[in-house]
Wavefront OBJ file of the C-alpha trace (Angstrom):
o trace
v -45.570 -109.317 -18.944
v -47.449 -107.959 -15.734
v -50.418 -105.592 -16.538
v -51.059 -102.773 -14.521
v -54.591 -102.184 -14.015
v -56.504 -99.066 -12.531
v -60.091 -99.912 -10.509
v -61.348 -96.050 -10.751
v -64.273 -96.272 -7.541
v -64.144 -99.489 -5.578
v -66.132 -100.485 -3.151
v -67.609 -103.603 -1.501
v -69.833 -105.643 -4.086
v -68.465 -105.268 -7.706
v -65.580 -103.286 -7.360
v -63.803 -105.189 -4.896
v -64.730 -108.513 -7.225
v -63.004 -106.236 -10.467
v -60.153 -106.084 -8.372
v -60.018 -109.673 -7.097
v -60.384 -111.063 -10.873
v -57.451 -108.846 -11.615
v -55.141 -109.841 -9.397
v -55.837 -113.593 -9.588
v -55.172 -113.472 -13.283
v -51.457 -111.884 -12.383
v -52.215 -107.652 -12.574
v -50.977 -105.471 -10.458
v -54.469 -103.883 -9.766
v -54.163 -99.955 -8.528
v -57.462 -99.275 -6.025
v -59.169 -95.342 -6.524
v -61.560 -94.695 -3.835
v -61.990 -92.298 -1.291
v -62.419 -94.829 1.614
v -58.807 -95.248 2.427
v -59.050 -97.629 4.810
v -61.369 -99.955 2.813
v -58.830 -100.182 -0.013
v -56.057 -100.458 1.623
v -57.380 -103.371 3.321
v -58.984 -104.765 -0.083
v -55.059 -104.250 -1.817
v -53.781 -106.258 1.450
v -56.621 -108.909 0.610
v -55.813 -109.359 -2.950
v -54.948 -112.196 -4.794
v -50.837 -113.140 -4.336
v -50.767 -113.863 -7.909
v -51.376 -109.800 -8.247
v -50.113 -106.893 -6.428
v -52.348 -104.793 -5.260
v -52.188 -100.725 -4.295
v -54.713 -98.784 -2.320
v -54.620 -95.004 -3.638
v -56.794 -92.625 -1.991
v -58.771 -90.384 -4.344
v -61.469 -88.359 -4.738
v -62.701 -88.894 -8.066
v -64.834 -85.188 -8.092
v -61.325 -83.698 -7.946
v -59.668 -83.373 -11.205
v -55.930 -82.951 -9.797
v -56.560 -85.681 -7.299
v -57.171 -87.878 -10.222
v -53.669 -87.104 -11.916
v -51.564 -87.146 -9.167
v -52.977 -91.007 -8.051
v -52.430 -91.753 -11.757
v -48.871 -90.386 -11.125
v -48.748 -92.974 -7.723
v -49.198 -95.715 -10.092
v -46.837 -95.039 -12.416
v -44.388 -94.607 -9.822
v -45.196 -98.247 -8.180
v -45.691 -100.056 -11.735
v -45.115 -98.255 -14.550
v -47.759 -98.078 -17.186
v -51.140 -98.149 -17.272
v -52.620 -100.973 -19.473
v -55.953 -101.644 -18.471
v -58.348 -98.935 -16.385
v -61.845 -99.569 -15.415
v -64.203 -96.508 -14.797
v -66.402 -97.747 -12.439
v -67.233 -95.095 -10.284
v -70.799 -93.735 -9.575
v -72.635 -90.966 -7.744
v -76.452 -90.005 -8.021
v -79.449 -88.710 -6.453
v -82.386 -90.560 -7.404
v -84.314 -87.533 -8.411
v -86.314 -85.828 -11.190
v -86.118 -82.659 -12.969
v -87.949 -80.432 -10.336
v -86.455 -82.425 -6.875
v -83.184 -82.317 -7.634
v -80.898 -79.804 -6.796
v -78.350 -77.918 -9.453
v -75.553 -79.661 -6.485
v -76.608 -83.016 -6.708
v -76.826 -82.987 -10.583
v -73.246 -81.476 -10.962
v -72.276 -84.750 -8.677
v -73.740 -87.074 -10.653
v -71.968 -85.705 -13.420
v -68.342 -84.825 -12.511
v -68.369 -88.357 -10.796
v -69.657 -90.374 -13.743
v -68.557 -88.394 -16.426
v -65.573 -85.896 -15.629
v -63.894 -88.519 -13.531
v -64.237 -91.333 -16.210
v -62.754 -88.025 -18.710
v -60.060 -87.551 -16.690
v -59.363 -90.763 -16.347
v -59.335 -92.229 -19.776
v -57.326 -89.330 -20.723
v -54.522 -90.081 -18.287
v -54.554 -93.797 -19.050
v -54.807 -93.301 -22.468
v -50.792 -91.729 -23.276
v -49.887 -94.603 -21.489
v -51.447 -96.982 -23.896
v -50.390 -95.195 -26.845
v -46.656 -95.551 -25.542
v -47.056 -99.103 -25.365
v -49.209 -100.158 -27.946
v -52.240 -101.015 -26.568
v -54.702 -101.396 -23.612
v -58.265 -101.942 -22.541
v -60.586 -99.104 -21.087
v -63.802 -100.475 -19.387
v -66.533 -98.243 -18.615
v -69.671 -99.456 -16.097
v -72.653 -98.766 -17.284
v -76.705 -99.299 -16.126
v -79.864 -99.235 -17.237
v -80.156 -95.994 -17.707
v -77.271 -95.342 -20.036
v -79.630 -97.177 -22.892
v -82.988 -96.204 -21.789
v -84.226 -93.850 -19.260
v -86.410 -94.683 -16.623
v -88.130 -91.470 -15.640
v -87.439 -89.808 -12.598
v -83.869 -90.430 -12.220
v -82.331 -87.479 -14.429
v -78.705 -86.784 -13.444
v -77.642 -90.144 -12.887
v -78.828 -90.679 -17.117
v -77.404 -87.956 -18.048
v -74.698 -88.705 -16.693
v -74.679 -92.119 -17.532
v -75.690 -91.229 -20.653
v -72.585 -88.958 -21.116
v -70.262 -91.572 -19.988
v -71.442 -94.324 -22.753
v -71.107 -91.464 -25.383
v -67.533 -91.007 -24.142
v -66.449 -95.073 -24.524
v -68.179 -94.721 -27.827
v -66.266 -91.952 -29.149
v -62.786 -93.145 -27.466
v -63.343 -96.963 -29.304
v -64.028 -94.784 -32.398
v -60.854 -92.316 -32.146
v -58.677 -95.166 -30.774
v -59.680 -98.901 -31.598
v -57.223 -98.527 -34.940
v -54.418 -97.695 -32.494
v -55.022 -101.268 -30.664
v -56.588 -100.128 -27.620
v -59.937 -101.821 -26.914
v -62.621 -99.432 -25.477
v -65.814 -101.450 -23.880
v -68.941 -100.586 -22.150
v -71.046 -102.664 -19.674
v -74.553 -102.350 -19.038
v -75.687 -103.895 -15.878
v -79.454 -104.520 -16.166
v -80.536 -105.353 -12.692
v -79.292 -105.141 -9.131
v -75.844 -106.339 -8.005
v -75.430 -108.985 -5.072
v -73.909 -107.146 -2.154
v -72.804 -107.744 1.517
v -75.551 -104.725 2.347
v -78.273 -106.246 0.150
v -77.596 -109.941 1.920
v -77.817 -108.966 5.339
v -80.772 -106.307 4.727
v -82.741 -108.879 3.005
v -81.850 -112.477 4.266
v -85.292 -114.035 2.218
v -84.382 -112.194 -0.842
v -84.173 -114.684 -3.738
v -80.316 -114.616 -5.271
v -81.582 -115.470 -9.060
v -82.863 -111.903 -8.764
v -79.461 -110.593 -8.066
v -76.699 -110.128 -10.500
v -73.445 -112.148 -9.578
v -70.322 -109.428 -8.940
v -67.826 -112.646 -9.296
v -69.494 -113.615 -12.278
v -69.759 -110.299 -14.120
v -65.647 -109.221 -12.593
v -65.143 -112.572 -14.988
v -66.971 -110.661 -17.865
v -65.095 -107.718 -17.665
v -61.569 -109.834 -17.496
v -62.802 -111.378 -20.815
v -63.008 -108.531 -22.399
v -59.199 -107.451 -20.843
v -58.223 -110.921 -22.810
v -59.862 -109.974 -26.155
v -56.722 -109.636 -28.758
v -58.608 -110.185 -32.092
v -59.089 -106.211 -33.309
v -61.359 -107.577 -36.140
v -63.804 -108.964 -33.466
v -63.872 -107.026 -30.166
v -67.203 -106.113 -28.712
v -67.892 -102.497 -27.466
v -71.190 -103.506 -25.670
v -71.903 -105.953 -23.492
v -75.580 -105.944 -21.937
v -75.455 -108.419 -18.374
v -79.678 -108.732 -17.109
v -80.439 -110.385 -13.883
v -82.330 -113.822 -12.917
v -80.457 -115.750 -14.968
v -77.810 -113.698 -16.417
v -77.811 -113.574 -20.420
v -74.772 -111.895 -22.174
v -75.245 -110.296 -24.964
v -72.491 -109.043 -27.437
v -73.351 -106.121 -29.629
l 1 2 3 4 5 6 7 8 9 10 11 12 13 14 15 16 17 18 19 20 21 22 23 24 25 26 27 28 29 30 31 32 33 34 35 36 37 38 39 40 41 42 43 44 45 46 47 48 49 50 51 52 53 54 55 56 57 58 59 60 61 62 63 64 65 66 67 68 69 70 71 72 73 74 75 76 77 78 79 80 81 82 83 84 85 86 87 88 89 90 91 92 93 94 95 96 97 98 99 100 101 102 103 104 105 106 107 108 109 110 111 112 113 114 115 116 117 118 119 120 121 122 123 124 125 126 127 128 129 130 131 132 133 134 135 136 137 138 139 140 141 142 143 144 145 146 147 148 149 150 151 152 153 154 155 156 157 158 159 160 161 162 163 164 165 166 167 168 169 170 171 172 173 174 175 176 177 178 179 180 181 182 183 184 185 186 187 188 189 190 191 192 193 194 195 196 197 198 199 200 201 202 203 204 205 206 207 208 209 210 211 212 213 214 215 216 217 218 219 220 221 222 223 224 225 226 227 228 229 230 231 232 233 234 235 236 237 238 239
């Protein structure tokens, strides 16, 4: 049977690799972004062994988020697999930033991955199962000083896959969170940097691979919740 999966914040780089992964393994792969004409081009780029659906949305807007979910359900039916990767910050401390650019930080990483996982949740309820992914960094594990409402945020967001594997692993639905320790290979960073060394760089094809594996995990008994991905070589660790 076709899966149905929603990419919540795609963009060049990792997102559009998510969504690539998807489709080539047969999902119908639902794009949330609010760069329209990026996605819609990515959904028209996809994979034919996938379908793929551009849905503009601004993931700071809670009834934008409902109504897109609505879009999908319309096109495919259920959702069975959604992957909160969106992200927002100002790389800022305590007494730089501004109450504006914390409350972004948060409603993107945090209320938006909320509001998601509670709309694709009923969905996986109703059908007896699914997979919720959230993307992680560095500083959902440890902080690194300087940088305080993109933790928090993050910080919020890995407390919220915890609690959701917790409430709703017994009811088949696999709830995993991804911490990406290092910087991810990018058109941007490749043409910014041409001498930059690419062992430094964490692979988006490799890790989209990564998350599909943990889309394909059926055992209950032996499903990982983390997964920590470092840079230069990559080492995967399952906790």
């Amino acid at each position: 049977m076709t899966q149905t999966a929603v990419i919540a914040g795609v963009g060049p780089g990792l997102g559009a690799s998510i969504a690539r992964t998807f489709a080539a393994n047969g999902c119908n792969v639902a794009l949330f972004a609010r760069s329209e004409d990026y996605i819609e081009a990515l959904a028209d780029d996809l994979p034919d062994s996938g379908d793929g659906l551009a849905v503009a949305t601004d993931l700071q807007d809670v009834a934008a988020i409902e109504s897109s979910f609505e879009t999908v359900r319309d096109a495919y039916g259920s959702v069975d697999i959604l992957v909160n990767h969106a992200s927002a910050a100002a790389w800022k401390g305590l007494t730089d930033i501004s109450l504006e650019e914390f409350e972004t930080a948060w409603e993107v990483n945090a209320r938006g991955a909320f509001i998601c996982s509670r709309e694709a949740i009923d969905d996986m309820l109703a059908t007896g199962g699914g997979t919720i992914i959230f993307t992680g960094a560095t500083s959902a594990v440890r902080s690194l000083g300087g940088t305080i409402g993109f933790t928090a945020a993050k910080f919020a967001a890995r407390g919220m896959a915890m609690d959701i594997a917790q409430e709703f692993g017994p009811e088949g639905i696999h709830v995993a969170h991804v911490v990406l320790d290092g910087q991810i290979d990018t058109p941007d960073l490749q043409t910014g940097d041409p001498d930059r060394d690419p062992d430094t760089l964490l692979d988006p094809d490799s890790i989209a691979e990564t998350y599909w594996h943990l889309v394909e995990q059926d055992d209950h008994s032996t499903q990982p919740f983390e997964v920590h991905l470092t840079n230069g070589p990559q080492n995967t660790e399952f906790m």
